[in-house]
Steps between C-alpha positions, in 0.01 A plus 500: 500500500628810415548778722195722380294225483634440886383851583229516368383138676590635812330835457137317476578309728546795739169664368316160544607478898400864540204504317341761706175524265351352193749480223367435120632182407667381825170284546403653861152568582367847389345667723112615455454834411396796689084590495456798453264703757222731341575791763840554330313565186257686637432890656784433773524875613853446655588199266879678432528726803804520652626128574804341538512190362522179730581669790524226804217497740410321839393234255805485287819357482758608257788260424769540258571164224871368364313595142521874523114543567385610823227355639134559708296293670161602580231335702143619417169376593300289278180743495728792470416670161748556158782721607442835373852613501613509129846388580388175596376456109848561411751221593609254254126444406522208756328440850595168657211377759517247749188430684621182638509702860302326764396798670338651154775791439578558161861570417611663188838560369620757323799549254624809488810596258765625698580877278879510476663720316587228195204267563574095586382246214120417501423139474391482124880642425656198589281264287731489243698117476757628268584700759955456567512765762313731725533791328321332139166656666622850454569401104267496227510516120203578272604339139330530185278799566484830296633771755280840429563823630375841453755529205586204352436076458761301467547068540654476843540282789496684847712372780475658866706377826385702822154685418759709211494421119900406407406403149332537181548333193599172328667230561592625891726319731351414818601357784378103552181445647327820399087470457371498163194670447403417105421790304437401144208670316477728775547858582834591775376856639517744813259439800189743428501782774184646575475826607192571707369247719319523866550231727309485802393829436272671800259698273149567583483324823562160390906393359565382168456074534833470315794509692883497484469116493250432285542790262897443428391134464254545271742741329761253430239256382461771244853564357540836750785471700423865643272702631513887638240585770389801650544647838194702560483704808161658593439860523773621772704184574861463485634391164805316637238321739311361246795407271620315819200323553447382137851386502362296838224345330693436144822332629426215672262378235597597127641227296598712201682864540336801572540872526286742627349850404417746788169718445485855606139560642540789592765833560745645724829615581522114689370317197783679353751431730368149492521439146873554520557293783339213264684582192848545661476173739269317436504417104197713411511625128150560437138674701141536391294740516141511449284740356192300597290380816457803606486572894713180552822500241446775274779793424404850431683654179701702715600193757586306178760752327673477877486119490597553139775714586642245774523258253745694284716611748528139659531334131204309542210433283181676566191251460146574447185342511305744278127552532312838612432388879236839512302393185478127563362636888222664330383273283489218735266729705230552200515171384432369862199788506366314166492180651829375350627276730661197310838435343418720190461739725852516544640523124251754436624720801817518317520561146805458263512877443527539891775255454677698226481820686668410776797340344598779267406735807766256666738557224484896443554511914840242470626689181503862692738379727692214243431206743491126345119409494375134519108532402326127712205371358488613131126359469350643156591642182497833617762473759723335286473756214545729755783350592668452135426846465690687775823234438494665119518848649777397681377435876679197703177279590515111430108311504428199650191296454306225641433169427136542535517752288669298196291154594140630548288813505237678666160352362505232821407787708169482351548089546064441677723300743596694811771303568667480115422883504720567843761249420600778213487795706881719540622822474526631191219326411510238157348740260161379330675475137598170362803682290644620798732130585652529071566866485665460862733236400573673162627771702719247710669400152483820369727644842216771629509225813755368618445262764171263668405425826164327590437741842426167675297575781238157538170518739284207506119520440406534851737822522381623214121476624612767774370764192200289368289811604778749371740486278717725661524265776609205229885435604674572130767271440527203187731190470736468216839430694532133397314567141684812378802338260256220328195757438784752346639205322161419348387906425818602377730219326236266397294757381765692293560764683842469649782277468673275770789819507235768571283221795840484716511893446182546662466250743834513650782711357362857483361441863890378582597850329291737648550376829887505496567083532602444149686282383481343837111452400348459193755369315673118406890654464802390737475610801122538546287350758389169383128586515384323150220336322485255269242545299269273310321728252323180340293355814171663569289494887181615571528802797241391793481535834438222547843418376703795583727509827342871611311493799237669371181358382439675229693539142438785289651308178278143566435304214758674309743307289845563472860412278820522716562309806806552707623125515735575742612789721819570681561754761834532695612235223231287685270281298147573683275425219498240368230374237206624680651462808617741780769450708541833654592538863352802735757749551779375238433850338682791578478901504650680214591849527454762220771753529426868401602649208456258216678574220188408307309720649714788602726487237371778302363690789855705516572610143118582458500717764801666355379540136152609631606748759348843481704819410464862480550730235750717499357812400554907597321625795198703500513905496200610360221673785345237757158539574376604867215342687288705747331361779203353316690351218468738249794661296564878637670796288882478497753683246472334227165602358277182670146604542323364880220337386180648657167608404560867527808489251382236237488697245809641284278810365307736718114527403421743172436862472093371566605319845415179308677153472823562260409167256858502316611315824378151575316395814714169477827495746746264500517528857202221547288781662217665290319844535179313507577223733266629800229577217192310539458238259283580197206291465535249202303510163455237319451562117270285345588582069848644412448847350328501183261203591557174460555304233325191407510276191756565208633786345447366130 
C-alpha cells in the first residue's frame, strides 16, 4: 500500500471513530429532521429581538467536543410548545431527540459550529475517497466548463486551494487528490450577488419570516453567494446601534457572505457624526435614504442634500428609495374615504408618475452637490427613463431593479383572491402594465441599469392578513432571493435579450463594482474568492413553494417555468449545492466590508468637479450712477438726472396753456406704477356686432 493510500485509510478511519453526527455515506443513522413550529412563522412580535443565541440556562449544559463543535444540551418538557427563538431553526438543520428518559424529559442536542477565524472542515468535506491528505478538502477543480465573465468566455478549467481561485485555464497542474467537479456543457461563472434583501426585517409590527439562515440558504440554492442587507434604524436611533445589532442577528447564522447597507431615517449633526464612524471602521460604503413613508423614514429635500452632502465628503454612495412619501399619504387617505380597502388599493395610491418624480427629484438634489447616487427600486418605465436620462446629461446615478419587477407585474393586485392579491403587495408597487418586465430588462442589456436585487423581505399569509381591512396596514415585502438568477436567465438570455457576458454583468459584477469588492467579487480571475456557479443553462424547474427552501408560504413566481439551474454552487471554494441539494452550514458566511471611495464610483467625481467648477468673469468695475432707495422702496432724486417715482411728479411735461392733460406724453411708466392705478374700475361693455354690423353669409 502506498503511502497516500495509507493516509488516506487512516484518515477515515479517524472520521469513522469520531463520527460526531450523521455523515453521507459513512452508513450511520440520520437523524430525523427538525418540525417546524407554526409560531415561528407566524405574528411573533419579538420573534428577532435582541437574543443571544444558546446562551446556557439553569436547564442547560454546555460541553465542548474533540470535533471542533461545541455542544448544548437542553432538557425541555414534553407539553412545552415549539421554541420560538429563531436560532434554534438554525443549527445544522438537525435536532437529535431522545425520549428514552424514564422520567419523561426530553433532551435535545444541538450542534453548533464553532466560528473561528478560518472555519474547521464540515462533515460532507471529507467525503471524498480519493482523498491522499488532509488538506485535498480545501482543493477543487471545475473541468470542462465555459468560464464567463462580464467581458469575455473562454474554455477553462478553474482550480482553487483555500476558499482563493489559483488557476484558470487548460491543462492545469494540480496537486494529487484534488475534487473534480465535471463541467462539460456547462457554464463556469461568478456567484450572483444580490443587492437588496431584508432578512428578518421588523417592519409593520410583525419581522420578515426569512431570516439569516434560511434566506442565505435559500440563496445559495439559487446560485447567490451574496447578499447586502440593510440596517434600518427608526426615527431617532443610533445608526452604529443598529448596524451592531444586525451584525448580531446576521453572523451567527448566514451561510453565504454578506454586507450590509445602513439607512439614514432621519437627520442630525449625530447621524452625521455616525455615518463616519461606520464608513471609517466599520466597512460601510453605502446609506439609504428614503423619500417615502412619510412620518416614519421619510427625508425632507433639505435633510437629503445634507445626507447627500455627507456622502461626498465621506466617499460613500448616496442611496435612495424614490417615491413622493407626501403624495402617496394623500392618496391612501381618499382611497380609504371611497371604500378602497384591498390590495389594489395600494398600487393605485402610488402611481408610476409619483414614482418618476421622485427619482429625478432624487437626482437634480445629488447632482447640486456631485454626490454618487444609487436610485433602489427602479419599478416602472418611468423611473428607468428617468434614470437613462439624467446619466446622458452627465449625472453619476447607477439603477437597480427588482426581480419582481422583471418576473411579474401589477395586474395580481386586482387577483379576486385576497390572499394572491396581498402576496404581491411592496413598495414601489409592480406597475399594472404587462410591458413593464421586457422594457425593464432591455434597459439591463442596454446599461440604463446596472445591477438587480429582489428586496427580499417574505411575510406569510397570516402576517399579511394584519391589513385585510387596510391596505396600508398590508406588510410590503416579496420573495425572489432564491429565484432571482433562473427568472433573469429565462427573461433575458432565453428570451434574446442579453447574452451570458451581459447576465454575470448584472447579477454579480456591476454590484461587485459599485460596491468597491471587485475583483475580489464578481469575477472568476486568480486571486478571487472562489464564490462560483456552475451553471446548467439546459435543465428547466418549475418555481413553487412548495418546492423552494424560503420560509415563506407564498411564491410570487408559482407555476412559472424556468431554463438555467445552478448544478452546483461553491462558496469559500466549498461545494454546498449540489444537484438540488443544500449543504450549507449556519454561520459559515462571513461579513464583507465595502470600503469608501470606489474607484467606480468616485472615480470621476474629482476631475468633474474640476472641469465643471464655476468662474467669474473678469470684467471692469462699475462707474456709472447707483440708484438710491428711500425708506419705502422707491428710487429718490440723486445727481445724475433719476426721476423719484411718485404721483405728484409722473409726468415729464407740466399741464397745457388750458390746465388740461398734456397728451404728447404717455400715461404708461416704466416704473410699474400707473396714473390711474387708484381709479375705479370702469364698468365693462360687452359689444355684441363689430362696427359696421355683422356679417353673415358670403361676400360673392
Amino acid at each position: 500500500m502506498s503511502s497516500g493510500s495509507r493516509r488516506a485509510s487512516r484518515f477515515l478511519q479517524e472520521k469513522e471513530e469520531e463520527a460526531p453526527q450523521w455523515i453521507p455515506g459513512l452508513g450511520n443513522d440520520k437523524p430525523k429532521p427538525r418540525t417546524l413550529g407554526t409560531s415561528f412563522f407566524g405574528y411573533v412580535p419579538d420573534a428577532f429581538a435582541e437574543k443571544t443565541p444558546f446562551l446556557p440556562s439553569e436547564k442547560s449544559a454546555k460541553k465542548a467536543g474533540e470535533d471542533g463543535v461545541d455542544r448544548q444540551v437542553e432538557t425541555a418538557s414534553p407539553q412545552s410548545e415549539p421554541s420560538e427563538h429563531p436560532d434554534l431553526l438554525h443549527t445544522n438543520g438537525q435536532r437529535e431527540m431522545d425520549a428514552s428518559s424514564d422520567e419523561g424529559v426530553v433532551t435535545e442536542e444541538v450542534v453548533v459550529p464553532r466560528r473561528v477565524g478560518r472555519r474547521d472542515a464540515e462533515p460532507w468535506d471529507t467525503l471524498s475517497l480519493d482523498a491522499t491528505d488532509e488538506s485535498a478538502q480545501n482543493r477543487l477543480l471545475i473541468k470542462g466548463g465555459r468560464v464567463v465573465n462580464d467581458d469575455m468566455m473562454q474554455d477553462a478549467d478553474v482550480y482553487i486551494e483555500d476558499g482563493i481561485i489559483k488557476q484558470v485555464g487548460l491543462n492545469l497542474h494540480t496537486p494529487g487528490g484534488t475534487r473534480v467537479v465535471e463541467a462539460k456543457g456547462h457554464l463556469v461563472i461568478p456567484g450572483g450577488i444580490d443587492t437588496h434583501t431584508h432578512m428578518q426585517l421588523p417592519f409593520m409590527g410583525t419581522f420578515a419570516v426569512d431570516d439569516f439562515y434560511t434566506g442565505t440558504r435559500a440563496a445559495l440554492a439559487g446560485g447567490t453567494t451574496m447578499i447586502m442587507d440593510f440596517a434600518l434604524p427608526q426615527r431617532g436611533e443610533s445608526l452604529v446601534e443598529s448596524y451592531h445589532r444586525w451584525r448580531t442577528w446576521a453572523d451567527s447564522k448566514v451561510c453565504c457572505d454578506y454586507a450590509l447597507h445602513v439607512g439614514v431615517t432621519w437627520w442630525s449633526d449625530k447621524v452625521a457624526e455616525e455615518m463616519q464612524e461606520l464608513t471609517e471602521e466599520h466597512g460601510i460604503n453605502s446609506f439609504k435614504m428614503f423619500m417615502a413613508y412619510k412620518d416614519t423614514w421619510q427625508l425632507g429635500d433639505g435633510d437629503l442634500l445634507k445626507a447627500f452632502k455627507s456622502c461626498k465628503e465621506l466617499g460613500a454612495l448616496a442611496q435612495v428609495h424614490a417615491e413622493n412619501g407626501d403624495i402617496i399619504k394623500e392618496n391612501c387617505r381618499k382611497l380609504l374615504s371611497m371604500g378602497i380597502t384591498g390590495p389594489e388599493g395600494h398600487e393605485m395610491s402610488r402611481p408610476e408618475e409619483v414614482e418618476a418624480e421622485a427619482t429625478n427629484r432624487a437626482c437634480v438634489l445629488a447632482n447640486q452637490v456631485v454626490c454618487p447616487l444609487y436610485i433602489c427600486n427602479v419599478m416602472s418605465k418611468s423611473a428607468a427613463a428617468a434614470v437613462g436620462e439624467n446619466l446622458r446629461r452627465g449625472t453619476l446615478v447607477w439603477g437597480e431593479t427588482i426581480l419582481a419587477a422583471l418576473g411579474t407585474d401589477g395586474s395580481h393586485y386586482y387577483n379576486p383572491c385576497w390572499q394572491h392579491a396581498a402576496g404581491h403587495v411592496m413598495s414601489p408597487p409592480l406597475r399594472n402594465d404587462p410591458s413593464t418586465p421586457n422594457v425593464l430588462m432591455e434597459l439591463l442589456n442596454a446599461g440604463d441599469l446596472q445591477t438587480t436585487g429582489t428586496d427580499n423581505c417574505t411575510f406569510s399569509a397570516s402576517q399579511k392578513a394584519l391589513g385585510k381591512d387596510d391596505f396600508t396596514k398590508i406588510p410590503n415585502g416579496v420573495n425572489g432571493v432564491e429565484d432571482r438568477m433562473s427568472v433573469i436567465w429565462e427573461k433575458g438570455v432565453v428570451s434574446g435579450k442579453m447574452d451570458p457576458c451581459r447576465f454575470v454583468a448584472v447579477t454579480s459584477t456591476n454590484a461587485a463594482k459599485i460596491f468597491n469588492i471587485y475583483p475580489k467579487k464578481g469575477r472568476i480571475a486568480v486571486g478571487s474568492d472562489a464564490d462560483i456557479v456552475v451553471w446548467n443553462p439546459h435543465a428547466t424547474r418549475i418555481i413553487s413553494a412548495k418546492t423552494h427552501h424560503q420560509a415563506v408560504d407564498f411564491n410570487i413566481f408559482e407555476g412559472m417555468e424556468v431554463h438555467g439551474i445552478a448544478d452546483y454552487v461553491i462558496c469559500h471554494g466549498r461545494v454546498v449545492v449540489e444537484e438540488g441539494e443544500v449543504r450549507a452550514v449556519s454561520g459559515m458566511g462571513k461579513f464583507v466590508p465595502t470600503p469608501s471611495h470606489c474607484p467606480h464610483v468616485y472615480g470621476r467625481v474629482q476631475e468633474r468637479e474640476r472641469a465643471n467648477a464655476p468662474s467669474k468673469v473678469e470684467r471692469a468695475p462699475y462707474d456709472g450712477p447707483i440708484a438710491q432707495l428711500n425708506g419705502d422702496g422707491r428710487m429718490s432724486m440723486q445727481e445724475g438726472g433719476i426721476m423719484a417715482v411718485n404721483q405728484e411728479t409722473f409726468y415729464t411735461r407740466g399741464p397745457t396753456r388750458s390746465g388740461g392733460v398734456n397728451l404728447h406724453d404717455s400715461s404708461f411708466h416704466v416704473s410699474g406704477a400707473q396714473v390711474n392705478d387708484k381709479s375705479p374700475k370702469r364698468p365693462s361693455v360687452k359689444v355684441n356686432n363689430p362696427p359696421g354690423g355683422k356679417t353673415s353669409g358670403s361676400f360673392w
